[in-house]
C-alpha atoms as one frame of an Amber mdcrd trajectory, in Angstrom:
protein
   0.000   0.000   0.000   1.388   3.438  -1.475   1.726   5.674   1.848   0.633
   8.590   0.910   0.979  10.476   4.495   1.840  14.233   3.601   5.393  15.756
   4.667   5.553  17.255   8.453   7.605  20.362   8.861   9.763  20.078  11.747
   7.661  22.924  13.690   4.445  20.070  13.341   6.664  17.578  15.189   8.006
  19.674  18.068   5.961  21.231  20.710   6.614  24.540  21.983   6.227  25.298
  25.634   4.022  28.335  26.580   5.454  31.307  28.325   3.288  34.194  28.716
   3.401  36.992  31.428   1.533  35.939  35.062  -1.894  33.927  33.385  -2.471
  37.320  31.276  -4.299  35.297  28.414  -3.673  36.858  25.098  -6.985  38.716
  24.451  -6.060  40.349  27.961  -2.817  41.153  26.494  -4.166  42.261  22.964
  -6.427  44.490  24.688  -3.922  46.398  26.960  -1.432  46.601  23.969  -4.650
  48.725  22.345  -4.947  50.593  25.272  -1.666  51.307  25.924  -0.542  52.798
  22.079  -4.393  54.400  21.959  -4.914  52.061  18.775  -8.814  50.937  18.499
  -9.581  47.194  19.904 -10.533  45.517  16.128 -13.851  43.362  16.966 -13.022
  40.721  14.914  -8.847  40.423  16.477 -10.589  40.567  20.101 -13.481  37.632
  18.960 -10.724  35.031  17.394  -8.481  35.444  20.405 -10.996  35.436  23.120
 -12.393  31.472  21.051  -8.341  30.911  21.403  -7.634  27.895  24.280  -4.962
  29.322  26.144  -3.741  25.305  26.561  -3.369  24.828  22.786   0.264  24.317
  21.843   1.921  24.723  18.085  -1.435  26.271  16.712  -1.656  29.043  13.638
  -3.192  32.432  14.616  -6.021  32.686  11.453  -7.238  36.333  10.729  -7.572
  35.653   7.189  -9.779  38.975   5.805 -11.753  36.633   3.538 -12.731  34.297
   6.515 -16.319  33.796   6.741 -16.601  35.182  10.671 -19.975  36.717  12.122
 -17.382  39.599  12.766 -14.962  40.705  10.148 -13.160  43.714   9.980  -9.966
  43.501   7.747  -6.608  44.182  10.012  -4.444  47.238   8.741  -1.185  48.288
   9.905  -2.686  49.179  13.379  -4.000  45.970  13.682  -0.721  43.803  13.119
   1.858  46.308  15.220  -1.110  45.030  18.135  -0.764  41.777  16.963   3.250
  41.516  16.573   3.795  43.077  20.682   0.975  40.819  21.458   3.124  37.743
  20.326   6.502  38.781  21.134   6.521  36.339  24.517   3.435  34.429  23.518
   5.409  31.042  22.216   2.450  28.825  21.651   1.342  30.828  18.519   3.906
  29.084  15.710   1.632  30.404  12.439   0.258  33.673  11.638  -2.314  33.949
   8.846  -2.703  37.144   7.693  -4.240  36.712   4.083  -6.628  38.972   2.463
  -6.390  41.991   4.803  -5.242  45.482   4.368  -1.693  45.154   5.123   1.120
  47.527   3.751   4.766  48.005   4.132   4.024  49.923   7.291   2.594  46.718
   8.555   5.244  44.474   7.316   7.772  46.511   9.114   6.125  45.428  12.478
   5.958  41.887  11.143   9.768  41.919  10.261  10.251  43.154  13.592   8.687
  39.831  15.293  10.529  37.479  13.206  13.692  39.386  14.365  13.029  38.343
  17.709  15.675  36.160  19.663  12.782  34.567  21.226   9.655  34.512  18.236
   8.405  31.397  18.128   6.925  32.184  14.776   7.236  29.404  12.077   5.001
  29.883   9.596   3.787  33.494   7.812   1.119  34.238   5.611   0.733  37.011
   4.016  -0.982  36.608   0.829  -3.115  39.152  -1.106  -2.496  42.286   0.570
  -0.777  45.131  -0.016   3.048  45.184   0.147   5.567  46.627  -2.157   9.166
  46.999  -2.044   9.856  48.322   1.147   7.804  45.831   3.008   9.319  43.075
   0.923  12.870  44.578   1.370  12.639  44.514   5.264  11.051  40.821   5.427
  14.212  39.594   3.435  16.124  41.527   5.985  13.471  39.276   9.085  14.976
  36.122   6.864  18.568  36.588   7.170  18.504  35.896  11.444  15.541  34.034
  12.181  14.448  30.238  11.633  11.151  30.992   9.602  10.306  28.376   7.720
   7.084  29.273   5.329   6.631  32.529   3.940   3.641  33.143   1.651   3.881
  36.156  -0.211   1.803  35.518  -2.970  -0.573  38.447  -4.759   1.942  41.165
  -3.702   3.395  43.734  -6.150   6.732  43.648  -4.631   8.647  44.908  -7.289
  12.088  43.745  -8.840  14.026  45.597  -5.678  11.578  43.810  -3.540  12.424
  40.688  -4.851  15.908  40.970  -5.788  16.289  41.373  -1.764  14.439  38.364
  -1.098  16.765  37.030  -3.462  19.561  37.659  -1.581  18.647  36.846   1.764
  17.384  33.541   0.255  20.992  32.586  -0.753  22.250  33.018   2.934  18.901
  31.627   4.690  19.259  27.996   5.617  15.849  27.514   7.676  13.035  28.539
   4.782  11.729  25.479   2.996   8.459  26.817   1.462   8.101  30.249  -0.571
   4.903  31.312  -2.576   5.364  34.216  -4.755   2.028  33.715  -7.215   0.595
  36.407  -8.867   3.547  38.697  -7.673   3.930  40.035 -11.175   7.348  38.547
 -11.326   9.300  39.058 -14.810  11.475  36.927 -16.990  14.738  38.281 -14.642
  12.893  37.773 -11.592  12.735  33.995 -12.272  15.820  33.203 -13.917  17.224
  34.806 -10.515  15.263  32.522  -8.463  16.768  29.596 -10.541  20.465  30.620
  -9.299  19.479  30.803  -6.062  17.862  27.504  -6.064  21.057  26.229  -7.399
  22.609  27.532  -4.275  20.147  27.166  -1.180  19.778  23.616  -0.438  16.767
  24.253   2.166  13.757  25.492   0.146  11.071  22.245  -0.652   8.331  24.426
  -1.808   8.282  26.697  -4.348   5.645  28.842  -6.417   6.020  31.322  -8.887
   2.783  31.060 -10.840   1.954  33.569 -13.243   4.717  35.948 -13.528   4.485
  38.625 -16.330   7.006  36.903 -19.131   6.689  39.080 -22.376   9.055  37.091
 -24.026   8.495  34.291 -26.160  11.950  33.115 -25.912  10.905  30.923 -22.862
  14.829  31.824 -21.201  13.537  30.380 -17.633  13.408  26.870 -19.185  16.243
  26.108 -19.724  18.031  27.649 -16.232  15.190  25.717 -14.727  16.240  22.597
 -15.888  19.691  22.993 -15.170  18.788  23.839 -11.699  16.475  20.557 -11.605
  19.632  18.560 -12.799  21.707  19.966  -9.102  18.946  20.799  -6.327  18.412
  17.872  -3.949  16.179  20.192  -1.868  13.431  21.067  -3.719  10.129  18.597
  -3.318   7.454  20.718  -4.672   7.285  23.101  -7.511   4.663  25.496  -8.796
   4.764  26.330 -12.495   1.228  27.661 -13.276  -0.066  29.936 -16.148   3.683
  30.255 -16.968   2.760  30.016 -20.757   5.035  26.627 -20.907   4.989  25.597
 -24.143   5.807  22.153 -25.664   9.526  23.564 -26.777   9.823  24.837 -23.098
   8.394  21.471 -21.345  11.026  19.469 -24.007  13.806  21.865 -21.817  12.218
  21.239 -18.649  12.169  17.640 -19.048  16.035  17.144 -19.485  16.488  18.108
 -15.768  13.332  16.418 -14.477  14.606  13.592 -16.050  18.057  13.922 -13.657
  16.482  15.310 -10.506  15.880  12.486  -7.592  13.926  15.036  -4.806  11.176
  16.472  -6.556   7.827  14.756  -5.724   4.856  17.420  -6.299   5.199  19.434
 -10.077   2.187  21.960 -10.905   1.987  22.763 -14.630  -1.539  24.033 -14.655
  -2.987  26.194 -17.120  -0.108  25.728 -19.427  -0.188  25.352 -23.410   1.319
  21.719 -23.193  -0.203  20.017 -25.971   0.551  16.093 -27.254   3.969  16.449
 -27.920   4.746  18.231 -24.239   2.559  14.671 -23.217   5.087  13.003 -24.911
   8.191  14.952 -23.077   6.540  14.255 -19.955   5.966  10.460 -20.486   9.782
   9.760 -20.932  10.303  11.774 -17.604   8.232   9.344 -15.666  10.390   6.353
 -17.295  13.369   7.552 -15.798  12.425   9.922 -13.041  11.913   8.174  -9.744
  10.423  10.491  -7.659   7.617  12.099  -9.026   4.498  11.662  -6.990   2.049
  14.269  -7.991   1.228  15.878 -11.635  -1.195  18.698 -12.522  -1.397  19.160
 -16.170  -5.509  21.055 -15.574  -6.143  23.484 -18.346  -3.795  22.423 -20.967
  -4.288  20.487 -24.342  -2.919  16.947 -24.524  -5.918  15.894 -26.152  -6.358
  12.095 -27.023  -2.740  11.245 -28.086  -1.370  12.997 -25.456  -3.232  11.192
 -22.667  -2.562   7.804 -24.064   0.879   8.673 -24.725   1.417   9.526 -20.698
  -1.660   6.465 -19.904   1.656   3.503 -21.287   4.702   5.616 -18.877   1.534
   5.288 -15.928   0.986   1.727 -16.641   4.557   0.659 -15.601   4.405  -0.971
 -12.490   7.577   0.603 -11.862   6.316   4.122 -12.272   6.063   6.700  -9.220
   3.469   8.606  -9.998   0.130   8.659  -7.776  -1.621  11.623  -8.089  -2.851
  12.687 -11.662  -4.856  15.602 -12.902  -5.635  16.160 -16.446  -8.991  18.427
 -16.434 -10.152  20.287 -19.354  -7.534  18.779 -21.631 -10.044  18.509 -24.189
  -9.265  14.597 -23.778 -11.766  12.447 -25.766 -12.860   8.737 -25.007 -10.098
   7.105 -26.403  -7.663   8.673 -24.052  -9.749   8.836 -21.057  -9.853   5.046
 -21.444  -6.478   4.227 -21.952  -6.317   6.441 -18.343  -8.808   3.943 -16.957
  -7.153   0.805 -18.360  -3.823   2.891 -16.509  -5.628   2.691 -13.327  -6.808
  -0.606 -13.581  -3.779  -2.331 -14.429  -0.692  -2.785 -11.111   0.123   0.651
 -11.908   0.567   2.655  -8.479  -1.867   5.710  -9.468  -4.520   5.974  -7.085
  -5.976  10.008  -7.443  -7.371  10.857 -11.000  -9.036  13.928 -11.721 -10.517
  13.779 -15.130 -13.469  16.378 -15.079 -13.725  18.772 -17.892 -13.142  16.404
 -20.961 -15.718  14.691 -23.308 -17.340  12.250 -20.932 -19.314   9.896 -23.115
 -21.002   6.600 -22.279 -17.894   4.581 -22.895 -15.238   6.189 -20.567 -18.903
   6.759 -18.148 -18.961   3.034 -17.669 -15.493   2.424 -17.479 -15.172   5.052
 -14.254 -18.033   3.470 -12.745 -16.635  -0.238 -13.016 -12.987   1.541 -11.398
 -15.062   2.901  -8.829 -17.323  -0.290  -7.770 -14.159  -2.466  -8.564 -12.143
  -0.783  -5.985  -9.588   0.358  -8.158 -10.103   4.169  -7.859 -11.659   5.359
  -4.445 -14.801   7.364  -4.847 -12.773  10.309  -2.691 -10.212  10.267  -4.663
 -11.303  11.508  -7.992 -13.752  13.870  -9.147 -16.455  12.184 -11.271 -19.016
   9.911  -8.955 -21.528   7.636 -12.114 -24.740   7.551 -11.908 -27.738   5.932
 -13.866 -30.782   6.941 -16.065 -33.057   4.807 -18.188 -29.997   2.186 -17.970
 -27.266   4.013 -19.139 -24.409   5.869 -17.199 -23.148   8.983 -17.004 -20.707
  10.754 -14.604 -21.894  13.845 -12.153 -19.114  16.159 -11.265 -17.716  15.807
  -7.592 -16.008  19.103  -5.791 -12.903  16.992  -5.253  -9.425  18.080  -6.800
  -5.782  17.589  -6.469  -4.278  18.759  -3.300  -2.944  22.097  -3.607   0.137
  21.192  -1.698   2.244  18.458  -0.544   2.647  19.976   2.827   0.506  20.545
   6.027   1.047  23.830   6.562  -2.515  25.397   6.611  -2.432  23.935  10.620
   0.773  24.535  11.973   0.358  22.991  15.021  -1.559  20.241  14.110   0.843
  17.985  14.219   2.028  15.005  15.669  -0.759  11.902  15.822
């Protein structure tokens, strides 16, 4: 049986000891912080930490903007300088979530100034889809070059090429960072052939995404440092490549260092234009590439050839791969059921996602028998069959490939 028990940062597997000042629990605290700088108690800070156990260990602090609360008032700058004195001594918290609030460079000055702490017991930072630029980015590089940080989520900030280029920097000194998510960060073609040198030098980063940058150029130049970088890291375990505008020529690059790298176990090309003969690239990689776990080729164009092309590397008993998404591919029933026949056979694949091709009777019947046959678990795929007037058709399920290959949305839900 294919253990498929997700990766445990080391922060999941060690508890933290609580030290906070004389039983002051840490809405008491958060509310004489307010009082003392005269900033205005935010409702929705006050409710989450008042619900907080004060005997929870290794837990993440969620004031996500977009959370669906009864009380929800986005946090500014204000808001996290509270937060950050609040948790200077407060060692239990080991993950902030920040995402979707109103936080600017102001705000991610305070934040680099808790990570700075000798004593932080911060692990884990999210800070996605807000509102910092260069400066902010510029002084969390600075927070990464003395403290042990290990996840920093970034993603849906404009930080700007000095923003980055200072991550950059203190990335190829930092030796405690393993996962980095810089999405929708508007990064350009230099911004990511950087990040492949410094890959090629810091041997701690597993995680990495960089989906859509802003590449103008057709060139594809990121390809083929990418692959060289493939060919040396032994670090990297998980790598975001989404709505990069990968081509088939770029993929053929890609593949030459896939095809040498030994670590990497989780590759997202989503939303690519990787048609048959990228299929074809990719097949060869999982003849010779003994690590790769996870594949997301969603929202590309592999069509029939493609599928059955990649359906003979999955059939190999000897192949790695287990998790497999090929959604709106515009995959027709021949290929879908060589992808059955793949599943069916001792091949190790046990996740397919498939929804969002042309589902006709044929490959409907063939899902259902993997289903009722045991072969593909009903939770793991996203089709569940169903019958009318004798025949068989597939219902969409709200089931997908996991987004990561890490637990990290729970930092201290660890160690069961």
């Amino acid at each position: 049986m294919v253990n498929m028990t997700p990766l445990l940062f080391p922060w999941q597997q060690t508890l933290v000891p609580t030290s906070m000042m004389a039983n002051e629990t840490i809405s008491q605290r958060y509310t004489a912080v307010c009082d003392k700088h005269e900033i205005k108690i935010n409702p929705f800070i006050l409710n989450v930490l008042q619900q907080t156990s004060e005997a929870e260990r290794n837990f993440t602090l969620n004031l996500r903007g977009n959370d669906n609360q009864p009380v929800l008032q986005r946090l500014g700058d204000e808001d996290v300088f509270a937060m950050s004195k609040c948790l200077q001594n407060h060692q239990a918290v080991t993950g902030l979530d920040l995402r979707y609030n109103n936080v600017s460079d102001e705000g991610a000055r305070h934040l680099a100034d808790l990570i700075k702490v000798e004593n932080s017991a911060l692990r884990s930072l999210n800070l996605m889809f807000n509102n910092i630029q260069k400066e902010g980015a510029e002084l969390l590089a600075g927070g990464l070059q003395n403290h042990s940080l290990m996840s920093l989520k970034l993603s849906g900030n404009k930080l700007s090429k000095k923003g980055f280029v200072a991550l950059g920097r203190a990335l190829q000194r930092n030796q405690t960072l393993q996962e980095l998510q810089l999405a929708d960060c508007d990064l350009d073609t230099t911004d990511v052939l950087t990040l492949s040198i410094v890959l090629k030098i810091n041997q701690t980063l597993r995680s990495v995404d960089i989906s859509r940058p802003l590449l103008f150029s057709l060139q594809e130049e990121w390809t083929w440092s990418f692959s060289e970088m493939l060919e040396t890291n032994s670090s990297l375990v998980e790598l975001h490549l989404g709505k990069m505008g990968l081509t088939d020529t770029g993929l053929e690059r890609l593949a030459r260092g896939l095809k040498q790298n030994r670590s990497l176990r989780y590759l997202d090309l989503r939303c690519n234009r990787v048609t048959r003969d990228g299929a074809q690239h990719l097949a060869e990689v999982l003849t010779q590439n003994s690590s790769l776990e996870v594949l997301d080729l969603s929202a590309n164009r592999i069509e029939d050839e493609g599928a059955t092309c990649l359906s003979g590397a999955i059939a190999r008993p000897e192949c790695p791969l287990r998790e497999f998404s090929v959604c709106r591919n515009n995959i027709r029933t021949e290929g879908l059921l060589s992808l059955s026949q793949a599943v069916a056979s001792a091949s190790g694949l046990t996740h397919l996602y498939i929804w969002g091709n042309q589902l006709q009777e044929p490959v409907c019947r063939a899902f259902s028998q993997l289903i009722s046959g045991g072969h593909l678990a009903p939770e793991h795929t996203d089709v569940s069959p169903y019958q009318v007037d004798g025949h068989v058709f597939l219902a969409e399920v709200n089931q997908r490939l996991r987004s990561t290959l890490f637990c990290l949305e729970t930092v201290g839900a660890a160690t069961s």
